[in-house]
Backbone atoms as SQL, in Angstrom:
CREATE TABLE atoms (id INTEGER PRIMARY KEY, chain TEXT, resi INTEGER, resn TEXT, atom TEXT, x REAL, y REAL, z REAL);
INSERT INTO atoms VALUES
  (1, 'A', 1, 'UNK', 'N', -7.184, 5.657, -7.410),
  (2, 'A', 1, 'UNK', 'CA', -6.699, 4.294, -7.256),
  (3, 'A', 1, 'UNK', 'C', -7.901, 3.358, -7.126),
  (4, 'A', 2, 'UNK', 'N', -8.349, 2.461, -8.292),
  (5, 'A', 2, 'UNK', 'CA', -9.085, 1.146, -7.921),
  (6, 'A', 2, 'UNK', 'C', -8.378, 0.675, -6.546),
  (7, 'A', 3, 'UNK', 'N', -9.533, 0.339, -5.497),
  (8, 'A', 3, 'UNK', 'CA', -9.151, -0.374, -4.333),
  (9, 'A', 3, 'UNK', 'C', -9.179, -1.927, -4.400),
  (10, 'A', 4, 'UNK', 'N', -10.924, -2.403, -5.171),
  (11, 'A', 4, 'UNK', 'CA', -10.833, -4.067, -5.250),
  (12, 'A', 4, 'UNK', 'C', -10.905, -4.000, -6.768),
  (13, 'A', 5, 'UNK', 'N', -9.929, -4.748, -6.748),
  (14, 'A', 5, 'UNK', 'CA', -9.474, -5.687, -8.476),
  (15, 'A', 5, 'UNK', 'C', -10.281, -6.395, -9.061),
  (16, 'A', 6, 'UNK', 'N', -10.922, -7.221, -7.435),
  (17, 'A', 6, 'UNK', 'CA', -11.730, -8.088, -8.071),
  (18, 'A', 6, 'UNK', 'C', -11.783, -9.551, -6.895),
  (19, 'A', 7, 'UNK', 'N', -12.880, -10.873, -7.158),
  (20, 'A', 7, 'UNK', 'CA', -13.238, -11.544, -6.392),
  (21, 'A', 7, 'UNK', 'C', -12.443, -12.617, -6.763),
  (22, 'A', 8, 'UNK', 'N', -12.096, -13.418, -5.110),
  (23, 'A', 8, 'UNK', 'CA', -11.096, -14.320, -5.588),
  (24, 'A', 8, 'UNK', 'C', -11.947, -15.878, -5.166),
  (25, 'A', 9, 'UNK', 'N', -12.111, -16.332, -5.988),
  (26, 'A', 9, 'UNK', 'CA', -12.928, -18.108, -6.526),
  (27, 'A', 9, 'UNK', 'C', -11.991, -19.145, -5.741),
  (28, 'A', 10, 'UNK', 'N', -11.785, -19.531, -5.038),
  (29, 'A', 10, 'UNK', 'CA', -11.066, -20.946, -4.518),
  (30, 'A', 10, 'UNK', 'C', -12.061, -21.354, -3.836),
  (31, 'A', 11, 'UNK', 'N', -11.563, -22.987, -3.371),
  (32, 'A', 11, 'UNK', 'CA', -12.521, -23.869, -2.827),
  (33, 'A', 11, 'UNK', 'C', -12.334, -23.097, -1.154),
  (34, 'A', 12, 'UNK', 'N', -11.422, -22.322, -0.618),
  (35, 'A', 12, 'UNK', 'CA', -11.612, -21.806, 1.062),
  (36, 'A', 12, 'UNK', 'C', -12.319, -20.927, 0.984),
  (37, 'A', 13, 'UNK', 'N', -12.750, -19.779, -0.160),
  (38, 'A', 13, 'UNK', 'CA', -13.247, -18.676, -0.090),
  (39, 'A', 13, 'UNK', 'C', -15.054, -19.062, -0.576),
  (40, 'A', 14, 'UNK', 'N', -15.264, -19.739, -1.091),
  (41, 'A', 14, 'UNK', 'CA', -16.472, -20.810, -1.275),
  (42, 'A', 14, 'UNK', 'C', -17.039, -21.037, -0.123),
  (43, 'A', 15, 'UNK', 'N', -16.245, -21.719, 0.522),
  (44, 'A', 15, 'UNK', 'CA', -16.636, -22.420, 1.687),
  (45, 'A', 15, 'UNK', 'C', -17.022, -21.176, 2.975),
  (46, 'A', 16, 'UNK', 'N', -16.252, -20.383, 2.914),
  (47, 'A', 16, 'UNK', 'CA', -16.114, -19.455, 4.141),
  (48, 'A', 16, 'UNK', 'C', -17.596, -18.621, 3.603),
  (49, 'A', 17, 'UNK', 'N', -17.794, -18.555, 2.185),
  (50, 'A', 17, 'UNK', 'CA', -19.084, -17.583, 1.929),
  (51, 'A', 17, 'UNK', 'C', -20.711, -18.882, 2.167),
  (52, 'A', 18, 'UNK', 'N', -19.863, -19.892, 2.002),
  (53, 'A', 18, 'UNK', 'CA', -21.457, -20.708, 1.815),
  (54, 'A', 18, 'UNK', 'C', -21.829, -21.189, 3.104),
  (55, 'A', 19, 'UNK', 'N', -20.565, -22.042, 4.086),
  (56, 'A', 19, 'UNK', 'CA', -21.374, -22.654, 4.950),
  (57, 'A', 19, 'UNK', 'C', -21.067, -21.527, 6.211),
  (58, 'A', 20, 'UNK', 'N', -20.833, -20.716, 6.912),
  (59, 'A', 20, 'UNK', 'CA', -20.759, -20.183, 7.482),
  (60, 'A', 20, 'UNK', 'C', -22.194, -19.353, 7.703),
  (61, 'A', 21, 'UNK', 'N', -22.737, -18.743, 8.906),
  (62, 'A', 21, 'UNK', 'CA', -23.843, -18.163, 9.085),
  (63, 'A', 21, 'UNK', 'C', -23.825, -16.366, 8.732),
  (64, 'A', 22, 'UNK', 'N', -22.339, -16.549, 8.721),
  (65, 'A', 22, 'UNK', 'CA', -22.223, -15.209, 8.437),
  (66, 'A', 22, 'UNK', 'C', -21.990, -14.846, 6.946),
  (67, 'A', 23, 'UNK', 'N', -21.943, -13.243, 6.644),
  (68, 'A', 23, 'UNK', 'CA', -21.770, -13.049, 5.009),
  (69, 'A', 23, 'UNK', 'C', -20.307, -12.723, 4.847),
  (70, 'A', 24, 'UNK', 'N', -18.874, -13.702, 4.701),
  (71, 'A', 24, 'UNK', 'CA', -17.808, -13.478, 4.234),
  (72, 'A', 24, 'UNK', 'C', -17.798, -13.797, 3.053),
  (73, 'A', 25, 'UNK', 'N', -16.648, -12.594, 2.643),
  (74, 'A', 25, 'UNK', 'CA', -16.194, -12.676, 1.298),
  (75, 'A', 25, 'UNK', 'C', -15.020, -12.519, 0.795),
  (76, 'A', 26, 'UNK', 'N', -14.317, -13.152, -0.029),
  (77, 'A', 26, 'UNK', 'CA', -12.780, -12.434, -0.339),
  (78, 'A', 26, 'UNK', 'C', -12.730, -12.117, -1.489),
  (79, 'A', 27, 'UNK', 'N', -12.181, -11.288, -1.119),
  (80, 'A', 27, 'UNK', 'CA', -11.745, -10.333, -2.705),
  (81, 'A', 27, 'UNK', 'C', -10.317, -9.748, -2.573),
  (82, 'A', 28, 'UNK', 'N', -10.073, -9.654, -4.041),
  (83, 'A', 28, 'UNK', 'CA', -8.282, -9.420, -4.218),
  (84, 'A', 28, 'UNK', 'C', -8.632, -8.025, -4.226),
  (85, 'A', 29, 'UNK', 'N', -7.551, -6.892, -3.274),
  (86, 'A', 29, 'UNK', 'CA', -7.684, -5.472, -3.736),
  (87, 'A', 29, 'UNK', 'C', -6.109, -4.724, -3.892),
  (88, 'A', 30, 'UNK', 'N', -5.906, -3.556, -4.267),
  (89, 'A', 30, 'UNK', 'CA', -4.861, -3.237, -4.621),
  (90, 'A', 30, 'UNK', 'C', -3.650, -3.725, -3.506),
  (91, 'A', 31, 'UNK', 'N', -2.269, -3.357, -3.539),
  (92, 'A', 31, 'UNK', 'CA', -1.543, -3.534, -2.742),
  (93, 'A', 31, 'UNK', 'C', -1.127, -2.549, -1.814),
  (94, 'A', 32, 'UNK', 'N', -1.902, -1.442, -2.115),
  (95, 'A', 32, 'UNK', 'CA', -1.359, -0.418, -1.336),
  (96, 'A', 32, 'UNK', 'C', -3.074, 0.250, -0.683),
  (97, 'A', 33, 'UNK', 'N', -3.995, -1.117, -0.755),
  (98, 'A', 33, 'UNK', 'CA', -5.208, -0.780, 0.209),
  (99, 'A', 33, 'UNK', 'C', -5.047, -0.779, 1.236),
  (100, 'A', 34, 'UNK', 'N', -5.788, -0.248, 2.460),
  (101, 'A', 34, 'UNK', 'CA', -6.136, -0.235, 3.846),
  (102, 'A', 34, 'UNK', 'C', -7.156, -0.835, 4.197),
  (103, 'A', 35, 'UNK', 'N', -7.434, -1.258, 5.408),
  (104, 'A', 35, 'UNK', 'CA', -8.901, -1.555, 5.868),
  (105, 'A', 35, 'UNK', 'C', -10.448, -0.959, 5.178),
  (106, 'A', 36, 'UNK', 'N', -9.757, 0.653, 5.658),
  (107, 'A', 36, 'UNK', 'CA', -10.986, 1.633, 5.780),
  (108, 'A', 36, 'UNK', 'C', -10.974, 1.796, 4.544),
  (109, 'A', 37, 'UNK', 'N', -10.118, 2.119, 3.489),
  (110, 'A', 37, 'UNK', 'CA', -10.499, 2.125, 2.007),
  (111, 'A', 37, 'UNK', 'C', -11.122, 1.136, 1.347),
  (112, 'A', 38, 'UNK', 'N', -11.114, -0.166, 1.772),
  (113, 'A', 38, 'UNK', 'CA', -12.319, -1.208, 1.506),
  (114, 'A', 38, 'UNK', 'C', -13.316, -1.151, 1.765),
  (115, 'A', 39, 'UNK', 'N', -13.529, -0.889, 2.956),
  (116, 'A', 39, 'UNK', 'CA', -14.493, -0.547, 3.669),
  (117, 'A', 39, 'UNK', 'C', -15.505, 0.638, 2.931),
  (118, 'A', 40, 'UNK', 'N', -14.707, 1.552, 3.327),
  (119, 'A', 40, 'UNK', 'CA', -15.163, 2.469, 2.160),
  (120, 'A', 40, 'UNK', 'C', -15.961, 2.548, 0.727),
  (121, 'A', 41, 'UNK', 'N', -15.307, 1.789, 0.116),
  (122, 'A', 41, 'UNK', 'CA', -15.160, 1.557, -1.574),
  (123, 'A', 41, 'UNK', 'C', -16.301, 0.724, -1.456),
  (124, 'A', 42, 'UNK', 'N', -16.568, -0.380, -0.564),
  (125, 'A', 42, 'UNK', 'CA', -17.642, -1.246, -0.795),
  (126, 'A', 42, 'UNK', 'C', -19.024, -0.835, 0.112),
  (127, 'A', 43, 'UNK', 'N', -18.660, 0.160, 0.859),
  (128, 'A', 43, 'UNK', 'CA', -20.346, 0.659, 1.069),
  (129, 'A', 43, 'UNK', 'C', -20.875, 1.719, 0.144),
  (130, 'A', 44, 'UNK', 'N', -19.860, 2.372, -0.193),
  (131, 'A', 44, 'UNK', 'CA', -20.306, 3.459, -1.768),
  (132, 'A', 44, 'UNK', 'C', -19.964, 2.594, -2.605),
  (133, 'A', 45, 'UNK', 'N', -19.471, 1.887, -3.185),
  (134, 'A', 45, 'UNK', 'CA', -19.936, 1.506, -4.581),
  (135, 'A', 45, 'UNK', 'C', -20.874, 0.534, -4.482),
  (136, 'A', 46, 'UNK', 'N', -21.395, -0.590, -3.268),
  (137, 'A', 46, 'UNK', 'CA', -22.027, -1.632, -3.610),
  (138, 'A', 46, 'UNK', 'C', -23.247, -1.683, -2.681),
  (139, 'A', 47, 'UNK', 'N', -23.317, -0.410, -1.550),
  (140, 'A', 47, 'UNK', 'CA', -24.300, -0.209, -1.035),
  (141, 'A', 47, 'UNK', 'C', -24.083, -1.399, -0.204),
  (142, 'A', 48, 'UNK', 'N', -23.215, -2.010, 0.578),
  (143, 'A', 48, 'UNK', 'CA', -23.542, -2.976, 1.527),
  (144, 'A', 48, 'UNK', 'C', -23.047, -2.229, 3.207),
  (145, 'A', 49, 'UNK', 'N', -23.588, -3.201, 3.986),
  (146, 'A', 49, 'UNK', 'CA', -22.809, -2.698, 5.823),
  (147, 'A', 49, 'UNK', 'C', -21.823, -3.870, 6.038),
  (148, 'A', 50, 'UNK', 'N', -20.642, -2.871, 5.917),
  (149, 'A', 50, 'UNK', 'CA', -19.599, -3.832, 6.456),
  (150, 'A', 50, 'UNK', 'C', -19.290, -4.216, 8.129),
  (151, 'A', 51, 'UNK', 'N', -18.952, -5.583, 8.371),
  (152, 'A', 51, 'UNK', 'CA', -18.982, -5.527, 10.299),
  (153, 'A', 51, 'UNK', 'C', -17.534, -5.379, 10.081),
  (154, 'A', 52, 'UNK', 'N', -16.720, -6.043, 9.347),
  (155, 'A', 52, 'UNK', 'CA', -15.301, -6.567, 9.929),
  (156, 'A', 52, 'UNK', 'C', -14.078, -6.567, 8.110),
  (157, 'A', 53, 'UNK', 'N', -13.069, -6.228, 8.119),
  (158, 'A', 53, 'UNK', 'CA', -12.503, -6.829, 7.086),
  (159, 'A', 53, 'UNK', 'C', -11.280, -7.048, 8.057),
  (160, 'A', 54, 'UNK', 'N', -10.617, -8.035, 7.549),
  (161, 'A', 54, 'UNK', 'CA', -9.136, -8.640, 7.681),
  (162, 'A', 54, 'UNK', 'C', -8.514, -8.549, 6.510),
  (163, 'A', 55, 'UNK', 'N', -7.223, -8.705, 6.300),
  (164, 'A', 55, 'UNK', 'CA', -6.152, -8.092, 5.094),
  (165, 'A', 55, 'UNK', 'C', -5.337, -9.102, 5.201),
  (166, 'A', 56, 'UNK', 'N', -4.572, -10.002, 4.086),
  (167, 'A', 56, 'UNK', 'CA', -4.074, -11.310, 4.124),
  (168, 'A', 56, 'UNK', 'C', -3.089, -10.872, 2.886),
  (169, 'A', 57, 'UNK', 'N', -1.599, -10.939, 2.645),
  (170, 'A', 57, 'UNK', 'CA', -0.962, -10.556, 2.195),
  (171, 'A', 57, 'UNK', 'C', -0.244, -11.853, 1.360),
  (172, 'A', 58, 'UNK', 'N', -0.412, -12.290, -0.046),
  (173, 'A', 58, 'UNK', 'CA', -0.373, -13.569, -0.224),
  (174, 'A', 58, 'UNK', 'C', 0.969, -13.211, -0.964),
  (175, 'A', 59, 'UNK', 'N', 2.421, -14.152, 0.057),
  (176, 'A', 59, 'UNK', 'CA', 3.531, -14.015, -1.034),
  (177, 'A', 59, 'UNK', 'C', 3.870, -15.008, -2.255),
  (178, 'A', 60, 'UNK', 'N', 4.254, -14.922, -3.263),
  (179, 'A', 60, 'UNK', 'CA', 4.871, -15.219, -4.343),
  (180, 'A', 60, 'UNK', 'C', 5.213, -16.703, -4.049),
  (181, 'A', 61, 'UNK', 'N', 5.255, -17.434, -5.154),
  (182, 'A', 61, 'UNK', 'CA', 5.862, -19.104, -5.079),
  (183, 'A', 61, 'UNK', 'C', 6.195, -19.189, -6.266),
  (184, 'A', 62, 'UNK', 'N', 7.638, -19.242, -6.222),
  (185, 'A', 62, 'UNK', 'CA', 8.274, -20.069, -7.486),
  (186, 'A', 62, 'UNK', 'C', 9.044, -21.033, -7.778),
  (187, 'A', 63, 'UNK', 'N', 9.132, -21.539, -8.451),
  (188, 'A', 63, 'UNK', 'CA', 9.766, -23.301, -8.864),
  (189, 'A', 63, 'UNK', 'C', 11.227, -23.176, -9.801),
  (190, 'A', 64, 'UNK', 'N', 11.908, -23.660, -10.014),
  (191, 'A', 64, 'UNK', 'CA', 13.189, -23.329, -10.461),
  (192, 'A', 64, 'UNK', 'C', 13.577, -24.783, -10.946),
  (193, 'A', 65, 'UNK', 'N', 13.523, -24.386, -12.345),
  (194, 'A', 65, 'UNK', 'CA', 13.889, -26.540, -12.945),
  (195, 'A', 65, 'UNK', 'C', 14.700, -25.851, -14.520),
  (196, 'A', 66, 'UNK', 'N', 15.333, -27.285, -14.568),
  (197, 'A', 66, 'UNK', 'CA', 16.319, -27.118, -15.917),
  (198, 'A', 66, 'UNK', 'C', 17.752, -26.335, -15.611),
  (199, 'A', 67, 'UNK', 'N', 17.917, -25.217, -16.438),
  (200, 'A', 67, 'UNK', 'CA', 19.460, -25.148, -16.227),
  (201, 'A', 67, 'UNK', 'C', 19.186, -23.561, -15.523),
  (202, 'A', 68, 'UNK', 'N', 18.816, -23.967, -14.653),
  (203, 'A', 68, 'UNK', 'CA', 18.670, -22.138, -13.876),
  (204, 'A', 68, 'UNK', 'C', 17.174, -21.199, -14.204),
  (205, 'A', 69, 'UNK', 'N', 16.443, -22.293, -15.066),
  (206, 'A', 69, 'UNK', 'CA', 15.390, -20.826, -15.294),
  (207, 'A', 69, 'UNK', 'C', 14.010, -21.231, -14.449),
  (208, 'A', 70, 'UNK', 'N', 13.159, -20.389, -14.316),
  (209, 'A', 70, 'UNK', 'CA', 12.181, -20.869, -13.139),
  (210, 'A', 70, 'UNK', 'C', 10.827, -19.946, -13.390),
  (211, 'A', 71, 'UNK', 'N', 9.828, -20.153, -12.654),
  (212, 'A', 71, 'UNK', 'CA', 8.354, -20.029, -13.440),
  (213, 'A', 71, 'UNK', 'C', 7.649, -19.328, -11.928),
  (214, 'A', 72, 'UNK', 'N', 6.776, -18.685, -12.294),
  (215, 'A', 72, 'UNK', 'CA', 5.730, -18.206, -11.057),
  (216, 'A', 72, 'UNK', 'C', 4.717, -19.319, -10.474),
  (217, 'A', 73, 'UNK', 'N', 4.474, -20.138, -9.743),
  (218, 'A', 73, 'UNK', 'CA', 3.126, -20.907, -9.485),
  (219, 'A', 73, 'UNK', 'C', 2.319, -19.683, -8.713),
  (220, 'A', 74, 'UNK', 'N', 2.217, -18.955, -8.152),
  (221, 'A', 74, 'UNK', 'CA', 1.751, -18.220, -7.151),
  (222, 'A', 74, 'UNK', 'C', 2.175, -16.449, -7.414),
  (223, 'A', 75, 'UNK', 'N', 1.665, -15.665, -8.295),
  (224, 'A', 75, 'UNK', 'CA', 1.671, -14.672, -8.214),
  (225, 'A', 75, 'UNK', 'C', 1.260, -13.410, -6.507),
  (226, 'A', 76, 'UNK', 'N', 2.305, -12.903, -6.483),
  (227, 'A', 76, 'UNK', 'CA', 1.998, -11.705, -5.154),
  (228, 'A', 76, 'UNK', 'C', 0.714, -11.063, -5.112),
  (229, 'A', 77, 'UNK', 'N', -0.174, -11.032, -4.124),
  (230, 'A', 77, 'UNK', 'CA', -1.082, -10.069, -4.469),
  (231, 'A', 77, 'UNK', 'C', -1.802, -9.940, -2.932),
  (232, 'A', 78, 'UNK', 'N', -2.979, -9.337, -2.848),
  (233, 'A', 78, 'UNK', 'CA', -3.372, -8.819, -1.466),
  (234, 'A', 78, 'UNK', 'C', -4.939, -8.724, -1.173),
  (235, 'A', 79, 'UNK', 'N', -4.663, -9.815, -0.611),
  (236, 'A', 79, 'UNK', 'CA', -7.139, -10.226, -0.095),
  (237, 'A', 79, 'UNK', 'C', -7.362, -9.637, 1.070),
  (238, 'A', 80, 'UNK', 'N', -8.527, -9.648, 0.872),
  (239, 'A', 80, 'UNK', 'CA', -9.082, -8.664, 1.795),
  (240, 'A', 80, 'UNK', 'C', -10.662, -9.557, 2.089),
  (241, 'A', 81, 'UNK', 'N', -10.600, -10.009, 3.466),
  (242, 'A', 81, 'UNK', 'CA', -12.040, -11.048, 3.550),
  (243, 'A', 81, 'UNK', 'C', -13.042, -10.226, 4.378),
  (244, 'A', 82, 'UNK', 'N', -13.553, -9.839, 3.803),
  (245, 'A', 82, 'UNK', 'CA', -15.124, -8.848, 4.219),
  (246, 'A', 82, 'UNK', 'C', -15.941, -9.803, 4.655),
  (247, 'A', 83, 'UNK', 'N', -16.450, -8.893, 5.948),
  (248, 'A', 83, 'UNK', 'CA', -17.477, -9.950, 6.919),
  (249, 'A', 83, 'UNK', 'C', -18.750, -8.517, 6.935),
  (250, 'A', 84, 'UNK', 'N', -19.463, -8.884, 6.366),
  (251, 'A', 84, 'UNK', 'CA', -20.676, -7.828, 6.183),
  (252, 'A', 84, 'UNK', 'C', -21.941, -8.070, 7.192),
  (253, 'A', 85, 'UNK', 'N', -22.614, -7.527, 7.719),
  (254, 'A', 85, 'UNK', 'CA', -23.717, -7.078, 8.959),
  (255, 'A', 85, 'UNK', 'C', -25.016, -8.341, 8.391),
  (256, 'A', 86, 'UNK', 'N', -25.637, -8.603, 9.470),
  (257, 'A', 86, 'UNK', 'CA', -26.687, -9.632, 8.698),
  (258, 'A', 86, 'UNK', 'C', -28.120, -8.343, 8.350),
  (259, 'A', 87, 'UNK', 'N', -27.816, -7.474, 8.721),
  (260, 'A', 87, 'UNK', 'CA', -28.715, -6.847, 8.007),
  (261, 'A', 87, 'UNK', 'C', -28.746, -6.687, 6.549),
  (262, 'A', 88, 'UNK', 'N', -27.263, -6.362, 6.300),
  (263, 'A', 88, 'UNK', 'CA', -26.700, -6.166, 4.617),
  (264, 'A', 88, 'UNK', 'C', -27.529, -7.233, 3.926),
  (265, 'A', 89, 'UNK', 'N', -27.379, -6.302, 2.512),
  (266, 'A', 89, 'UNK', 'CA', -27.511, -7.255, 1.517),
  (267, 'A', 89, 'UNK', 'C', -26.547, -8.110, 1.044),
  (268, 'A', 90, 'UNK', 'N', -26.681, -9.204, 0.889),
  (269, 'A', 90, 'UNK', 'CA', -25.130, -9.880, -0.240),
  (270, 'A', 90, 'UNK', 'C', -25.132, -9.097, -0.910),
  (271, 'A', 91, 'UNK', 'N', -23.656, -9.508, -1.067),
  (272, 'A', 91, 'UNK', 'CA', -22.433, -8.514, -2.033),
  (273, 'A', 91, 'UNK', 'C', -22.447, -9.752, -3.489),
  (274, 'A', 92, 'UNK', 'N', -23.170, -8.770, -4.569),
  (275, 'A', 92, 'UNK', 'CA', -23.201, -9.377, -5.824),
  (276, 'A', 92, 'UNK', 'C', -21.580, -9.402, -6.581),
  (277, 'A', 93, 'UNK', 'N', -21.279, -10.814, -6.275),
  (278, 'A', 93, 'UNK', 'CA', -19.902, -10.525, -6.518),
  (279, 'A', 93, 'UNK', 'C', -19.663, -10.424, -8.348),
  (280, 'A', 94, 'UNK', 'N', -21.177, -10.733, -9.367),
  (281, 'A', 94, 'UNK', 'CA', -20.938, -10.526, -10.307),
  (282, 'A', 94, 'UNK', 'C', -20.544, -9.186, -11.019),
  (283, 'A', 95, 'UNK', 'N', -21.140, -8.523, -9.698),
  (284, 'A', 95, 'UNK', 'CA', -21.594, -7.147, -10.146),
  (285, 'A', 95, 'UNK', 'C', -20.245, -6.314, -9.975),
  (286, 'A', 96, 'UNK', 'N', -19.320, -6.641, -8.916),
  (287, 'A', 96, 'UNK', 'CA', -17.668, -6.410, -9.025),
  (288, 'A', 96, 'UNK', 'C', -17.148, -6.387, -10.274),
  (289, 'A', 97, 'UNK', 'N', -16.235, -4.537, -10.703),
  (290, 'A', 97, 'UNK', 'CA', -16.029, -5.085, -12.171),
  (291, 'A', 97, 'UNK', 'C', -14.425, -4.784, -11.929),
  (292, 'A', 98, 'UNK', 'N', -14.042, -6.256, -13.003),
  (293, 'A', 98, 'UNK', 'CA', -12.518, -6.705, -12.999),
  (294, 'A', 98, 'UNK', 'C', -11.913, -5.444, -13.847),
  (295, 'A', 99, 'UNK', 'N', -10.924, -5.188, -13.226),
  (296, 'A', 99, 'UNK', 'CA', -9.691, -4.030, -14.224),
  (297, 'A', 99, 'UNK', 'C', -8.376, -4.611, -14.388);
């Protein structure tokens, strides 16, 4: 099972990696990840020290117009905001590969 999918770009997850003193990061990972399997997955595959992850479970938003039919704005999916050791290296989020 791929654990992270991949890195998620918004203006909160920006902010939480740039001005903050610490190294957070969010990234989208499967739906049926755990803590420790992040954890995991990102000190063997990316060689970093993780301090902390939190798990944020983002539900679905949809809109409903015309004669009954309706559209996704907000697809389901599941972040995971990694707070890594100030010893670590940054986490090259280019280097994360999307599946």
């Amino acid at each position: 099972m791929n654990v992270i999918i991949g890195p998620v770009t918004t203006e909160k997850s920006e902010r939480l990696r740039m001005s903050t003193g610490k190294k957070t990061y969010t990234l989208q990972v499967a739906p049926a990840a755990t803590k420790i399997e992040v954890r995991n997955a990102l000190e063997k595959l990316y060689d970093v020290h993780v301090a902390g992850v939190r798990m944020i479970t983002v539900r679905p938003k949809s809109r409903t117009f015309g004669s009954g039919q309706s559209m996704e704005k907000r697809h389901a999916s599941k972040r995971a905001l990694v707070t890594l050791t100030e010893k670590s290296k940054a986490l090259d989020l280019a280097a994360i590969h999307l599946s």
